[in-house]
NUBAMI-961124 format. One record per atom (N, C-alpha, C): atom name; x, y, z; residue in one letter. Coordinates in Angstrom, 1 decimal, decimal comma. Example, Ala and Ser with C-alpha at 12.3 -4.5 7.8 and 13.67 -1.06 7.14 Angstrom:
! NUBAMI-961124
{pt "N" {13,2 -5,7 7,8} "A"},
{pt "CA" {12,3 -4,5 7,8} "A"},
{pt "C" {13,2 -3,3 7,8} "A"},
{pt "N" {12,8 -2,2 7,1} "S"},
{pt "CA" {13,7 -1,1 7,1} "S"},
{pt "C" {12,9 0,0 7,9} "S"},
//
This chain:
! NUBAMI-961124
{pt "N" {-57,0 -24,3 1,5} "X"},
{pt "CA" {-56,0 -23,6 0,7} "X"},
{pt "C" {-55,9 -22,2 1,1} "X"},
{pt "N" {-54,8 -21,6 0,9} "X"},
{pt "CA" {-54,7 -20,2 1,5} "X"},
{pt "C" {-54,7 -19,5 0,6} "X"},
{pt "N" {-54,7 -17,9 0,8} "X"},
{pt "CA" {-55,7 -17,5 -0,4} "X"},
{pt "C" {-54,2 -16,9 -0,8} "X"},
{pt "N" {-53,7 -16,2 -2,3} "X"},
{pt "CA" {-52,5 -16,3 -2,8} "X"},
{pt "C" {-52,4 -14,6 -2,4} "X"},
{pt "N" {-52,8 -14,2 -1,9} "X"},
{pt "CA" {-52,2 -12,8 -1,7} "X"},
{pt "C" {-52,0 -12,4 0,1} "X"},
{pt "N" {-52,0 -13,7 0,2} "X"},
{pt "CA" {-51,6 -14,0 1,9} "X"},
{pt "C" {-50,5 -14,2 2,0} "X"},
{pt "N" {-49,4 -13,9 2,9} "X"},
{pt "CA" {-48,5 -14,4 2,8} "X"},
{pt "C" {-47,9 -15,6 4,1} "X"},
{pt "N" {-47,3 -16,1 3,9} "X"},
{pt "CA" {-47,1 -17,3 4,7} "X"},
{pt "C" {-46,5 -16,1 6,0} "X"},
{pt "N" {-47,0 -16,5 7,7} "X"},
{pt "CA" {-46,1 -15,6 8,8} "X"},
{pt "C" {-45,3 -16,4 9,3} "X"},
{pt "N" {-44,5 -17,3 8,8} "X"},
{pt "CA" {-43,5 -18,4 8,6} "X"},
{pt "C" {-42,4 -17,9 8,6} "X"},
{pt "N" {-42,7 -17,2 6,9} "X"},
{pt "CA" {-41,7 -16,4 5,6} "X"},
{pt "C" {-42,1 -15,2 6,3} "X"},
{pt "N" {-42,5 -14,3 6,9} "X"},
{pt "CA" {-42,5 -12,8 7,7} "X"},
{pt "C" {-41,6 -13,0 8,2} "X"},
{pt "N" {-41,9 -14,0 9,5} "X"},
{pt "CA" {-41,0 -14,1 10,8} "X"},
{pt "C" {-39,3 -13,7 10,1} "X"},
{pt "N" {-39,0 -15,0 9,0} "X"},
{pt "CA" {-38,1 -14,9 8,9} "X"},
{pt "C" {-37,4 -14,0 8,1} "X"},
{pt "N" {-38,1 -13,7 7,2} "X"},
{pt "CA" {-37,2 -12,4 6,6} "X"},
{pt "C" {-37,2 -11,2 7,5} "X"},
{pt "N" {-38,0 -11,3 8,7} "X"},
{pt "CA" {-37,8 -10,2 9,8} "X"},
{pt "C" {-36,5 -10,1 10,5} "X"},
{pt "N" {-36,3 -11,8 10,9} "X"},
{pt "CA" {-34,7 -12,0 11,7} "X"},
{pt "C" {-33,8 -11,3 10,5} "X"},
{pt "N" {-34,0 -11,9 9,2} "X"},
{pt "CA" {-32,7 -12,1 8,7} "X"},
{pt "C" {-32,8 -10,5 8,0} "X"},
{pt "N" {-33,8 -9,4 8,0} "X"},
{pt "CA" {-33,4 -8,2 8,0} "X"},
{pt "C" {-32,6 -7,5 9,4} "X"},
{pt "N" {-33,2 -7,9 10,3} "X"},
{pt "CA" {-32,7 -7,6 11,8} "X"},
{pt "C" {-30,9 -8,0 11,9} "X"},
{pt "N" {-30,7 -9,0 11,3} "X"},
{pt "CA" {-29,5 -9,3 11,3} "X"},
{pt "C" {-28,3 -8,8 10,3} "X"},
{pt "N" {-28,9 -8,7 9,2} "X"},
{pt "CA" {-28,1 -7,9 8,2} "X"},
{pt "C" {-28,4 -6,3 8,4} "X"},
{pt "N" {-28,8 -5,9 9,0} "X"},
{pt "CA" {-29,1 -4,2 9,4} "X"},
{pt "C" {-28,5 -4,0 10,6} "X"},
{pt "N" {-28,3 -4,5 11,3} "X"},
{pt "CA" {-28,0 -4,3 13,0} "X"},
{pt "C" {-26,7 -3,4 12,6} "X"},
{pt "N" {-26,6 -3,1 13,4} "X"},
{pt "CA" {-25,4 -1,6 13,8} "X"},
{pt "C" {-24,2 -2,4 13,3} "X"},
{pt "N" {-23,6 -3,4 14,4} "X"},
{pt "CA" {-22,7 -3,9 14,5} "X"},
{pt "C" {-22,3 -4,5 13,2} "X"},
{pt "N" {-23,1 -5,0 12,1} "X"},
{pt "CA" {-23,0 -5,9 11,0} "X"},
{pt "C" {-22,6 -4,5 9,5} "X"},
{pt "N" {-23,3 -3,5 10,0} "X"},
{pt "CA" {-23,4 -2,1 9,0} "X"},
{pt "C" {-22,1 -2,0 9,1} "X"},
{pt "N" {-21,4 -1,7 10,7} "X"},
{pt "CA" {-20,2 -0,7 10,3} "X"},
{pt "C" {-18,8 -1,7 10,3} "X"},
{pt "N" {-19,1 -2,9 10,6} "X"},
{pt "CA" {-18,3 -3,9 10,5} "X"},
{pt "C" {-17,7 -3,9 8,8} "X"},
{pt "N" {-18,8 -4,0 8,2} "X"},
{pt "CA" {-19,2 -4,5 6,6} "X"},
{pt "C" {-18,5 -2,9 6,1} "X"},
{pt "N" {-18,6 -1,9 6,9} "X"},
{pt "CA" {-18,3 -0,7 6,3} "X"},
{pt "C" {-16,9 -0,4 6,6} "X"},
{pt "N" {-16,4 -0,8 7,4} "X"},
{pt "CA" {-15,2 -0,9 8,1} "X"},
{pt "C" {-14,2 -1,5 7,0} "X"},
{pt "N" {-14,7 -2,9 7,0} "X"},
{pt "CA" {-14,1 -3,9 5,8} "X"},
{pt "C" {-13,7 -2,9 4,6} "X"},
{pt "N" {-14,6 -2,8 4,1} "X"},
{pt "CA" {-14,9 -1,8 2,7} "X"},
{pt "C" {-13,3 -1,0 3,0} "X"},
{pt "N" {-13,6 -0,1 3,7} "X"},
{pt "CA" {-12,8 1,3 4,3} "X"},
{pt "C" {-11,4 0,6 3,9} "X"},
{pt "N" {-11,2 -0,4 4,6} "X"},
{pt "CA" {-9,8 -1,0 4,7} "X"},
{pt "C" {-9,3 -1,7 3,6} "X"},
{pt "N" {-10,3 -1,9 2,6} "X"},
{pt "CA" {-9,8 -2,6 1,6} "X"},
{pt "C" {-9,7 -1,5 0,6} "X"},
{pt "N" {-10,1 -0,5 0,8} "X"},
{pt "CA" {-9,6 0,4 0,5} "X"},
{pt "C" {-7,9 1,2 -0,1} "X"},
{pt "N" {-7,8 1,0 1,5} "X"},
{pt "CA" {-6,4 1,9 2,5} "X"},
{pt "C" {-5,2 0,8 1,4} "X"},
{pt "N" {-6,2 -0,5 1,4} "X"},
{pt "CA" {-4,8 -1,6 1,3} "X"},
{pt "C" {-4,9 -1,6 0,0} "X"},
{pt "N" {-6,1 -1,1 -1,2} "X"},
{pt "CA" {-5,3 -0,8 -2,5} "X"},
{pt "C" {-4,8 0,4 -2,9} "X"},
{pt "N" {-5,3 1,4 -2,2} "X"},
{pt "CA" {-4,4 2,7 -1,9} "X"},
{pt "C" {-2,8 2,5 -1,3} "X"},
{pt "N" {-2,7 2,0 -0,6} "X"},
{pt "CA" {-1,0 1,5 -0,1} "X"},
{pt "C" {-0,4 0,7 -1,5} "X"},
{pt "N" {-1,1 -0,4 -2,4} "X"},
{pt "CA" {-0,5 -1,0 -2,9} "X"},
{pt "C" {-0,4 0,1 -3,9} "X"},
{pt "N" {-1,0 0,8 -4,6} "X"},
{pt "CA" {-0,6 1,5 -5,7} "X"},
{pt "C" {0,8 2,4 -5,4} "X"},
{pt "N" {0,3 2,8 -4,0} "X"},
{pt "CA" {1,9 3,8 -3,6} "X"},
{pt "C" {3,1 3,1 -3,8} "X"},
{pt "N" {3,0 1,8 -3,4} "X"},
{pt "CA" {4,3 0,9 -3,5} "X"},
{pt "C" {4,6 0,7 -5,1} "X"},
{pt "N" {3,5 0,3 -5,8} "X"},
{pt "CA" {3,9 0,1 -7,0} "X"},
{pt "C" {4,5 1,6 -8,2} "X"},
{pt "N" {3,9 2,6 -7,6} "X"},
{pt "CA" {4,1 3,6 -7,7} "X"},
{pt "C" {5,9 3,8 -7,8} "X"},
{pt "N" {6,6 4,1 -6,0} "X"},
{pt "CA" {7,6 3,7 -5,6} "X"},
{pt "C" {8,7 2,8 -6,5} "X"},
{pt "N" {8,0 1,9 -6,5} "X"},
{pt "CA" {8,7 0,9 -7,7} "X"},
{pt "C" {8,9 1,2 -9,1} "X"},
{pt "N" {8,1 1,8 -9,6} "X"},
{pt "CA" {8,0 2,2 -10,8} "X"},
{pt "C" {9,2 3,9 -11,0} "X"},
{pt "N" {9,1 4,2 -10,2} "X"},
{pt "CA" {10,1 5,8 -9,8} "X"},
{pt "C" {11,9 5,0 -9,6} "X"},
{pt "N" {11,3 4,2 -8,6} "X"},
{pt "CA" {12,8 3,6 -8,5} "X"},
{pt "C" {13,6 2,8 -10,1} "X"},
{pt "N" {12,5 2,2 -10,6} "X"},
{pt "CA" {13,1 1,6 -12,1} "X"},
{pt "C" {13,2 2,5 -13,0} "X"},
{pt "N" {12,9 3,9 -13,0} "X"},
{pt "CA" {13,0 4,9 -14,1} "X"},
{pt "C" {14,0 5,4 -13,7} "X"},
{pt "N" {14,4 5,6 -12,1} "X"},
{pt "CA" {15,3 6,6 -11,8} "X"},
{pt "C" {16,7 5,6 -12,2} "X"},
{pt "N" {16,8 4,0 -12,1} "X"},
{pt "CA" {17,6 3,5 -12,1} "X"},
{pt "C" {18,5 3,3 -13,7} "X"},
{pt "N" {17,0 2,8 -14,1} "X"},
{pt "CA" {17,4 2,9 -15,8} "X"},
{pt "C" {18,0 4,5 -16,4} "X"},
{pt "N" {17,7 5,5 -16,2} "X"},
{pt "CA" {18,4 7,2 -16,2} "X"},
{pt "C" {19,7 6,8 -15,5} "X"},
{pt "N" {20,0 6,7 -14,2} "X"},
{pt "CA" {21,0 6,8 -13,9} "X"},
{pt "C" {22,3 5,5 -14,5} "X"},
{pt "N" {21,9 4,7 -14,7} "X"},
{pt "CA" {22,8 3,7 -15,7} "X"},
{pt "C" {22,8 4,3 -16,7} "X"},
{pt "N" {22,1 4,7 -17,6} "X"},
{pt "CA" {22,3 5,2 -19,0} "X"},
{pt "C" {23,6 6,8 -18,4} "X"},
{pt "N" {23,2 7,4 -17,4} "X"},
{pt "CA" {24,5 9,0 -17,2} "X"},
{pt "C" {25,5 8,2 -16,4} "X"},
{pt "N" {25,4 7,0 -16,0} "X"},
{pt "CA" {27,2 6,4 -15,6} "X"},
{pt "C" {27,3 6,4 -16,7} "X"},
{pt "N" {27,4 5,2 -17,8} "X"},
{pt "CA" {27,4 4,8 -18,6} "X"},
{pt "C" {28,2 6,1 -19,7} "X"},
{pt "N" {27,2 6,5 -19,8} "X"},
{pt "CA" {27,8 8,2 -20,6} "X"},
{pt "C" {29,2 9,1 -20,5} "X"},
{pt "N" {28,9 8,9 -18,9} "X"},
{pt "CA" {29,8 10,0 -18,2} "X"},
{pt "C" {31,0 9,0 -18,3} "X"},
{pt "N" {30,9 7,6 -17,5} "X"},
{pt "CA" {32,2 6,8 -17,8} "X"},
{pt "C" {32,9 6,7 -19,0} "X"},
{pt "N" {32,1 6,3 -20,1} "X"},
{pt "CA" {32,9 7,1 -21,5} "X"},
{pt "C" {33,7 7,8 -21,6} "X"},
{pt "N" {33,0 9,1 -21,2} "X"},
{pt "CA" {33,8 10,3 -21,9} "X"},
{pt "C" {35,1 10,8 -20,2} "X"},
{pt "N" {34,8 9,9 -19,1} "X"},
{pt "CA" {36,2 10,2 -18,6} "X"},
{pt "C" {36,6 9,1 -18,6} "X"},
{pt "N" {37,0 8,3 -19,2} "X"},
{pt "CA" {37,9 7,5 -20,3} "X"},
{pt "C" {38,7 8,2 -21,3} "X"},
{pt "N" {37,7 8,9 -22,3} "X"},
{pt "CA" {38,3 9,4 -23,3} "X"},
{pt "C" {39,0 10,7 -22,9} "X"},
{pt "N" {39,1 11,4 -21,7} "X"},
{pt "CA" {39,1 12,6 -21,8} "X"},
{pt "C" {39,7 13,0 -20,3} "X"},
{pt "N" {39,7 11,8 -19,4} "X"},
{pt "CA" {39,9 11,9 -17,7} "X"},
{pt "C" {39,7 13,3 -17,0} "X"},
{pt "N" {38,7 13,9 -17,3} "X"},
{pt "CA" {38,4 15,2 -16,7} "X"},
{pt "C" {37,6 14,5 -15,8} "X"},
{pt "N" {37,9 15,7 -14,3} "X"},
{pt "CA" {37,3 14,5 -13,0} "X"},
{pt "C" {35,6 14,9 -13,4} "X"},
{pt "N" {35,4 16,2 -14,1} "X"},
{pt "CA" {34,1 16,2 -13,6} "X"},
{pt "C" {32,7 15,2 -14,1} "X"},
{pt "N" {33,6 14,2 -14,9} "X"},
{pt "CA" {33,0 13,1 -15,8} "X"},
{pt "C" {32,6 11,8 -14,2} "X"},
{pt "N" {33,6 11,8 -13,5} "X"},
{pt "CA" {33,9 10,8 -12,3} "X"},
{pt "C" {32,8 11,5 -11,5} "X"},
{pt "N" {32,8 12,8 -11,1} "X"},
{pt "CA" {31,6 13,2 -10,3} "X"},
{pt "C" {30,5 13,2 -10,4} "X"},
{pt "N" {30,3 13,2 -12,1} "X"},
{pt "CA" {28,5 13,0 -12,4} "X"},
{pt "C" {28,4 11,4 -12,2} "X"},
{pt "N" {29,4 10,7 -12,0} "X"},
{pt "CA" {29,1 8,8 -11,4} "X"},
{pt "C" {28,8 9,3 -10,3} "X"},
{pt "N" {29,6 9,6 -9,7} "X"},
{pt "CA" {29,1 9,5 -8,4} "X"},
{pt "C" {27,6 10,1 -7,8} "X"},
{pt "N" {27,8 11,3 -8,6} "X"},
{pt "CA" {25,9 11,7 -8,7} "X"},
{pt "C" {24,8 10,6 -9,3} "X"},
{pt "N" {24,9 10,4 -10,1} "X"},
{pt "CA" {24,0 9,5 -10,4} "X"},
{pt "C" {24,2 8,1 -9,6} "X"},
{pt "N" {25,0 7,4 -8,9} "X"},
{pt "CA" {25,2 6,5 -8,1} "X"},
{pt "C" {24,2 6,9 -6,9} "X"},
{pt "N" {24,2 8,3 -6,3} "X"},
{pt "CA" {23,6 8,9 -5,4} "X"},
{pt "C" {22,2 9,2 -5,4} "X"},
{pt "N" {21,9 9,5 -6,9} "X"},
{pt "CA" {20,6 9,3 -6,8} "X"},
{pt "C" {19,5 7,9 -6,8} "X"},
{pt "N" {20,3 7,2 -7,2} "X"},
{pt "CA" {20,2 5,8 -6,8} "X"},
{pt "C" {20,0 5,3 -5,9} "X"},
{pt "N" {20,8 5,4 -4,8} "X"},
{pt "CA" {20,7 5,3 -3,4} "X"},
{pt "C" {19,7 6,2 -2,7} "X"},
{pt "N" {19,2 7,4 -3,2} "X"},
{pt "CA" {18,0 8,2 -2,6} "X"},
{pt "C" {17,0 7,3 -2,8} "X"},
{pt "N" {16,8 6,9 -4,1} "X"},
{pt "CA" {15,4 6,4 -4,6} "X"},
{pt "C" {15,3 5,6 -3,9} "X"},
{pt "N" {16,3 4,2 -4,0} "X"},
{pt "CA" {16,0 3,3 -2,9} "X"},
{pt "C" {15,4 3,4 -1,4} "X"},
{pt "N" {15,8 4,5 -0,9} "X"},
{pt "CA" {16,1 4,5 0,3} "X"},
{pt "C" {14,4 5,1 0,5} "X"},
{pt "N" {13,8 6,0 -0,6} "X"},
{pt "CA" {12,7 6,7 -0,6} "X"},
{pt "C" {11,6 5,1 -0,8} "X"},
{pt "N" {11,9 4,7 -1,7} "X"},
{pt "CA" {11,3 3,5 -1,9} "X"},
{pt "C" {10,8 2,3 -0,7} "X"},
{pt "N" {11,9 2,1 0,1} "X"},
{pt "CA" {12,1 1,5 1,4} "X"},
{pt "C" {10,7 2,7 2,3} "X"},
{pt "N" {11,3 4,0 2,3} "X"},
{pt "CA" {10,4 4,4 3,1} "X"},
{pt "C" {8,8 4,6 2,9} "X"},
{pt "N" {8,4 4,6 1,5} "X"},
{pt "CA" {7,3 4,4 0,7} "X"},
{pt "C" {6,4 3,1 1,5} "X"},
{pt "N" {7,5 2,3 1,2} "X"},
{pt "CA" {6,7 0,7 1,6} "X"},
{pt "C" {7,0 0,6 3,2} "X"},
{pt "N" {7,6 1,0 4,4} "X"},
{pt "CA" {7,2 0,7 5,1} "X"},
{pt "C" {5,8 2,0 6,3} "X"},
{pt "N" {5,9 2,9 5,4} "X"},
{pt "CA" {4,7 4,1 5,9} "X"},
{pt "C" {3,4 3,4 5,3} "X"},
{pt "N" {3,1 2,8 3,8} "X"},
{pt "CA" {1,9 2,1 3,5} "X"},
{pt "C" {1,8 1,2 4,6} "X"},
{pt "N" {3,0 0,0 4,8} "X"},
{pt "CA" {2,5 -1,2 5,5} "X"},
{pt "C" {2,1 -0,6 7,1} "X"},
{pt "N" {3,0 0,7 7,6} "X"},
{pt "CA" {2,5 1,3 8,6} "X"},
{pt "C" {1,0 1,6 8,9} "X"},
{pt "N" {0,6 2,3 7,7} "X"},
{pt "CA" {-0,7 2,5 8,2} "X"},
{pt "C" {-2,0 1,6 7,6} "X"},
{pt "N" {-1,6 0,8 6,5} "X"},
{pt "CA" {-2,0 -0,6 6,9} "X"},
{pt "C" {-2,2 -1,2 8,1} "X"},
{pt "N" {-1,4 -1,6 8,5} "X"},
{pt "CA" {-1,2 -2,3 10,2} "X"},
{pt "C" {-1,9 -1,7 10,9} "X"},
{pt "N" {-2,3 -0,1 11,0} "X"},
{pt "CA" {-2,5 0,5 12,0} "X"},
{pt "C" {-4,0 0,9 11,9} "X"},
{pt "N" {-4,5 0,8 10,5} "X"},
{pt "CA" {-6,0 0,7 9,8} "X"},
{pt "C" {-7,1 -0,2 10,5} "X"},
{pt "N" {-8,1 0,2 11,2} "X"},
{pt "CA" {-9,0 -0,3 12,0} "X"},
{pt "C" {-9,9 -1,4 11,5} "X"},
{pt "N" {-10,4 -2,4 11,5} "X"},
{pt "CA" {-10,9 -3,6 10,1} "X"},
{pt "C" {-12,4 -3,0 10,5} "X"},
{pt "N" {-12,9 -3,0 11,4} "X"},
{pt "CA" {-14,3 -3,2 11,6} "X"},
{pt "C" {-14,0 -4,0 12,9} "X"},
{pt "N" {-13,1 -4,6 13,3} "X"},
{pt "CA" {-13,5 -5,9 14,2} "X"},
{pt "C" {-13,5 -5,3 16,1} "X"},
{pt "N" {-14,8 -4,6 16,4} "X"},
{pt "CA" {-14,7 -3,8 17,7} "X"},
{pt "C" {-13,9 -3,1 17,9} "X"},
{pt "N" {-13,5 -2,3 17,1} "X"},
{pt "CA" {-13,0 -1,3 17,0} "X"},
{pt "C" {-11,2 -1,6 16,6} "X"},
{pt "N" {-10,9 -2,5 16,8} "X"},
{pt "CA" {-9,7 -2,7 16,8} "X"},
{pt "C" {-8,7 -2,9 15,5} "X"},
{pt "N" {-7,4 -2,7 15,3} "X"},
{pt "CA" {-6,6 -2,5 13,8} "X"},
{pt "C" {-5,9 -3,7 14,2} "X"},
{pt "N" {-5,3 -3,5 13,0} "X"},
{pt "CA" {-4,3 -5,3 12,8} "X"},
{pt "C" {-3,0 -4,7 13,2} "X"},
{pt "N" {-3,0 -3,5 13,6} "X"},
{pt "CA" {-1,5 -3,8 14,7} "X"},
{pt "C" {-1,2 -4,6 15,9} "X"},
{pt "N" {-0,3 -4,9 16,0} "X"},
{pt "CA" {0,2 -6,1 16,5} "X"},
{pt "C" {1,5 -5,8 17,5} "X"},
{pt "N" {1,2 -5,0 18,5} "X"},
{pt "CA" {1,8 -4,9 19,7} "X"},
{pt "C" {3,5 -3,5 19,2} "X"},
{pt "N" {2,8 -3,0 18,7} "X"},
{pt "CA" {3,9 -1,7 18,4} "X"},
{pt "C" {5,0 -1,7 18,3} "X"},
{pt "N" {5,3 -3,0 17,3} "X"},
{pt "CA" {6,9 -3,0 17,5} "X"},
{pt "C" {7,2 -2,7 15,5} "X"},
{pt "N" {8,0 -2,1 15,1} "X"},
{pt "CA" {8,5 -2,1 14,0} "X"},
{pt "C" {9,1 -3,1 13,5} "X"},
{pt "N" {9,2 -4,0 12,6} "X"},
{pt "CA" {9,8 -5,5 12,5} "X"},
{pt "C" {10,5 -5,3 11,2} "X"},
{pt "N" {10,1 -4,3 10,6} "X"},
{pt "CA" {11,3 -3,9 9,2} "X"},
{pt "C" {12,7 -3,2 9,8} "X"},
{pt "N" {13,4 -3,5 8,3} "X"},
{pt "CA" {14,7 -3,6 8,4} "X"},
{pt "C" {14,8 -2,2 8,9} "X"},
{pt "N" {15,9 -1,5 10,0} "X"},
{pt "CA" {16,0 -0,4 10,5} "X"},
{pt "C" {17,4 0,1 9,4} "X"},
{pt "N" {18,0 -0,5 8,8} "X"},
{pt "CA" {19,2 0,4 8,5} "X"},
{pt "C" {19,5 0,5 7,0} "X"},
{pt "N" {19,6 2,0 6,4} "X"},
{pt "CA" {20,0 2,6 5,3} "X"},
{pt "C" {20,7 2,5 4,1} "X"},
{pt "N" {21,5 1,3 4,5} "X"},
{pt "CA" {22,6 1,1 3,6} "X"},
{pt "C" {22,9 1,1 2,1} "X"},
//
């Protein structure tokens, strides 16, 4: 019988590998890498949601000052009732357009964010595949 403050060099050996293996360089900064990126990618998602949340506030404001303004140039046909629509129509189209560029600068440097995997990012051959135009 073996005496109980011996320990088996069975159970050494192997909690040697399997320290060796969970410590090794490659496994650290891989594992640290991951971390890093999952990071970036809830950092991106807050910006978007962020974006989104600006765009529904700005949207809901600016329907409430058409709304307003179309009223009172009804009641009153002074153009400068017609120009605050058209401002507030415009700010509308800023937000969106800010919004648009919000979400494709996150998913940009998303894409472009290194995982751990030998050094390499999840970009995928440099091409932009979002919608290019403004409208």
């Amino acid at each position: 019988m073996s005496s109980p403050t011996k320990v088996n060099e069975q159970a050494v050996d192997a909690l040697k590998v399997i320290r060796e293996a969970v410590l090794a360089a490659e496994v650290v900064q891989s594992a640290g890498a991951g971390k890093a990126y999952q990071s970036v990618a809830q950092s991106s998602a807050i910006a978007i949601q962020d974006a989104a949340d600006s765009l529904r506030n700005l949207g809901a404001i600016s329907a409430t000052a058409i709304g307003v303004a179309m009223t009172q140039y009804v009641a009153t046909g002074d153009p400068k009732y017609a120009k605050a629509v058209r401002k507030a129509q415009k700010v509308v189209t800023q937000a969106t357009k800010d919004f648009r560029r919000v979400g494709r600068t996150a998913s940009h440097i998303l894409n472009c964010f290194p995982t751990g995997g030998h050094g390499h990012s999840h970009h995928h051959g440099g091409h932009d595949h979002s919608e290019r135009h403004e409208s």
